[in-house]
C-alpha positions in Angstrom: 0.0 0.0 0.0 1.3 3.0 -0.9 2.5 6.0 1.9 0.7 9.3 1.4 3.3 11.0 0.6 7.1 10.9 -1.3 8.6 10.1 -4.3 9.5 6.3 -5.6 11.8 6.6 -8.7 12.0 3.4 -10.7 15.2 2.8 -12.4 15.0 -0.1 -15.6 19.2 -1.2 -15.7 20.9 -3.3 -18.5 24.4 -3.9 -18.2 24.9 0.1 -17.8 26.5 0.6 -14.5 28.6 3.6 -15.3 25.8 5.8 -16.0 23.6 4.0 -13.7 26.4 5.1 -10.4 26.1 8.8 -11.7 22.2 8.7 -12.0 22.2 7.5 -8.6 24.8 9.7 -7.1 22.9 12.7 -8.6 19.3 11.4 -6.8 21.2 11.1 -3.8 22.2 14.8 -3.5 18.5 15.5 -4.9 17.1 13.3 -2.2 19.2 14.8 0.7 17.1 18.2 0.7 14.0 16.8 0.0 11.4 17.5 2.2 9.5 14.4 1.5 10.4 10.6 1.5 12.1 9.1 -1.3 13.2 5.8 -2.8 15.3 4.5 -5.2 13.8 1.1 -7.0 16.9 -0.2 -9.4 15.4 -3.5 -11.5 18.4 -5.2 -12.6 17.9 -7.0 -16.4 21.2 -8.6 -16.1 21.3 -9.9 -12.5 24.6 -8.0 -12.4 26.4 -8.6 -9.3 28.3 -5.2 -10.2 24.5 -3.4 -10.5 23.5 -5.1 -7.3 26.7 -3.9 -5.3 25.7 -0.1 -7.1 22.6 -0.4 -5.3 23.7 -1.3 -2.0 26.4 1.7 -2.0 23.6 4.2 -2.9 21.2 3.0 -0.6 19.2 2.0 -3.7 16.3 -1.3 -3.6 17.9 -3.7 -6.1 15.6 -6.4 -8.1 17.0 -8.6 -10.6 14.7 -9.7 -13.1 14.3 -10.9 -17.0 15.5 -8.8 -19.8 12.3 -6.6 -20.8 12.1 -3.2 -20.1 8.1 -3.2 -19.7 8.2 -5.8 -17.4 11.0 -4.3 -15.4 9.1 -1.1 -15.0 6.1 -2.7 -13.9 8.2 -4.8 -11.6 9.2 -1.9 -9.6 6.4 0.2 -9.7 4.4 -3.0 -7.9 7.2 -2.3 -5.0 6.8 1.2 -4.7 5.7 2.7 -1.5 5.2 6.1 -2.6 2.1 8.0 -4.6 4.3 9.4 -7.2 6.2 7.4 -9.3 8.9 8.6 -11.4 10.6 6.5 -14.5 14.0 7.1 -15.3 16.5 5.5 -17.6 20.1 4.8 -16.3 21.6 7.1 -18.5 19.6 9.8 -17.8 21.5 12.7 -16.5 19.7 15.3 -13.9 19.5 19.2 -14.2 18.2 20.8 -11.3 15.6 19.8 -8.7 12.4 18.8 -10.6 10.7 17.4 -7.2 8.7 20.1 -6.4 7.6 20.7 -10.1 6.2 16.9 -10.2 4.7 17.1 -6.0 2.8 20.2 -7.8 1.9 19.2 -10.6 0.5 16.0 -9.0 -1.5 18.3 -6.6 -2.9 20.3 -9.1 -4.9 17.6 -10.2 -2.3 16.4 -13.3 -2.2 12.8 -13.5 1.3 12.9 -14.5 3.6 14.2 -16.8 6.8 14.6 -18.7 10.2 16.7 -18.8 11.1 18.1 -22.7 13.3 16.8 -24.6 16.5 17.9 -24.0 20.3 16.8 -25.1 23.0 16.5 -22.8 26.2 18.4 -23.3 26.9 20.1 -26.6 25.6 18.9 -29.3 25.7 21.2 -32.2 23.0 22.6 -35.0 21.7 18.5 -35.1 20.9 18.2 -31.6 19.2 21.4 -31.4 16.6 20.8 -34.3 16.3 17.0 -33.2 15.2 18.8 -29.8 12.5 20.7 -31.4 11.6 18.0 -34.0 10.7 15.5 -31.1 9.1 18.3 -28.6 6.8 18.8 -31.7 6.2 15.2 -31.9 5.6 14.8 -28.4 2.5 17.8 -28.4 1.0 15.7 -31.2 1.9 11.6 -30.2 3.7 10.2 -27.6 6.3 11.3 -25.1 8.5 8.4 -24.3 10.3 6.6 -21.6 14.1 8.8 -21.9 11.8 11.9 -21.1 11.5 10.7 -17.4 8.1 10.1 -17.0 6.1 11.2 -13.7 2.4 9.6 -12.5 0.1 9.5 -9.6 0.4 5.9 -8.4 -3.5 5.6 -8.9 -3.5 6.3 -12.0 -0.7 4.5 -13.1 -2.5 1.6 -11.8 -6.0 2.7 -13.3 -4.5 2.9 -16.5 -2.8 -0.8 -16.7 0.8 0.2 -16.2 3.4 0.0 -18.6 3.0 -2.9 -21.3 5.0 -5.6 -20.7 7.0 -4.8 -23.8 10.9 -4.8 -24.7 10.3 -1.7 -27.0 7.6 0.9 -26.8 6.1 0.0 -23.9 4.9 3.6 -22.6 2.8 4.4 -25.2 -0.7 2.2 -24.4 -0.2 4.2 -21.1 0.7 7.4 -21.8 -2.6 7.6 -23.7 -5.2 6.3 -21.2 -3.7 8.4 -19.0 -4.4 11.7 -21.4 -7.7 10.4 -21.4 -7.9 10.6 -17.7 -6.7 14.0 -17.0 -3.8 16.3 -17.5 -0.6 14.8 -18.8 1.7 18.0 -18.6 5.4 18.8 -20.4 7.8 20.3 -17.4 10.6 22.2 -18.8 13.1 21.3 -17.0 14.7 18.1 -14.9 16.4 15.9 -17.3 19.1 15.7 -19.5 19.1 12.8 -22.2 22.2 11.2 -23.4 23.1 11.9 -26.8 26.5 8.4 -27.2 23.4 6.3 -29.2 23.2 9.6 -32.0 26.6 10.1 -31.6 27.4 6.6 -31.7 25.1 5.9 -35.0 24.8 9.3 -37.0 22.3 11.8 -35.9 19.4 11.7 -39.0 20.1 7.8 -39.3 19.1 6.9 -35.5 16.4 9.4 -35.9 15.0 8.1 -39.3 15.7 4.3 -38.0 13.6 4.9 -34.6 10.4 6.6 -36.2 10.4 3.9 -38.8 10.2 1.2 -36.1 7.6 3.8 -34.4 5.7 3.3 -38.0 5.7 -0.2 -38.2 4.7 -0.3 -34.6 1.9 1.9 -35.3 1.2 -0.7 -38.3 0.9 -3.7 -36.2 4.0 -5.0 -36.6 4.4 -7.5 -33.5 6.5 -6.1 -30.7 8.9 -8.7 -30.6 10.0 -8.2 -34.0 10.4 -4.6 -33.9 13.0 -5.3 -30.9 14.7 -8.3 -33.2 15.3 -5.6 -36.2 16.5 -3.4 -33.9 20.1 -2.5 -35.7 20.7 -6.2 -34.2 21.1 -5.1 -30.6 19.5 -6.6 -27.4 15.9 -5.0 -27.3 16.9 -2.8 -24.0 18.9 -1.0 -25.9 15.4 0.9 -27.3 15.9 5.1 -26.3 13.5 6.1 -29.4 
């Protein structure tokens, strides 16, 4: 049963423990001025002894688990004590303090919510029209799971949870919850990692993810989408 009040941040890991020990070192300071209660919910992929040893150093819940990111994230949020939930991705990095924004926006009547998109670090003239190409997208279709995604633990629950999906598992939710009240855009809180762009051309990584969001939007089964997936393991999925 949830507590009636605080934060439970839900943390989907796959064999990314250097980005993983700076997300958590960064909710740590964030947690240390917080004038509610917080928790850290880390649901391991890998069963990584590394990830678990992470955990125990951060005073973060570990939970080892199969290889699916939707299954992971519905793993933790079924541990949570707390009536907000938040979803982050390892790699996300953290800019500012965004718990107030979420605690208000929560009490305002929002059933949750999402950060913009925003790069990392310096990413030159691509980076900065990808960031307004995908916060256009996002008014229009779906924000997605690298965006840091906020909800009111009753609504999360009310709407089915994340599907228990290696790849696009937010979206079923992220609409049913639009239809159950305000899903708002916070500007700030979150930084995204730009290596996968880097790593596999700007305008090709863009172009590959919203073809697979097309063929998902087709039909195409799930499971496939994650096999075509430029032949990676289907966590590696940041649309």
């Amino acid at each position: 049963m949830p507590e009636r009040s605080g934060i439970s941040v839900i943390v989907p890991c796959w064999r990314d423990e250097h980005a993983l020990a700076r997300l958590l070192g960064g909710l740590g300071e964030l947690f240390a001025t917080a004038e509610v209660a917080c928790e850290i919910i880390v649901v391991d992929g890998a069963n990584n002894e590394q990830c678990r040893d992470l955990c125990e150093r951060h005073a973060a819940r570990w939970l080892p688990t199969n290889p699916c990111r939707g299954e992971q994230l519905r793993l933790g949020a079924s541990q949570a004590r707390h009536p907000l939930l938040w979803f982050l991705h390892a790699d996300a990095q953290l800019h500012g303090n965004p718990l107030s924004e979420m605690q208000n926006a929560i009490a305002s009547g929002a059933v949750g919510g999402y950060f913009s998109f925003r790069f990392a670090g310096r990413t030159g003239w691509q980076g900065k029209l990808l960031e307004q190409l995908i916060g256009l997208r996002c008014r229009f279709g779906v924000p997605y799971g690298d965006q840091g995604l906020f909800v009111a633990t009753e609504a999360y629950e009310r709407c089915g949870q994340h599907s228990p999906w290696p790849l696009f598992e937010e979206v079923q939710l992220v609409k049913c919850l639009r239809k159950h009240g305000d899903f708002i855009r916070l500007d700030d809180g979150i930084r995204v990692d730009p290596r996968r762009w880097q790593r596999d051309g700007w305008w090709r990584r863009s172009l590959h993810n919203r073809l697979l969001a097309l063929q998902f939007a087709c039909g195409v089964p799930v499971e496939h989408l994650a096999q075509r997936y430029t032949g990676q393991c289907p966590r590696d999925s940041d649309r």
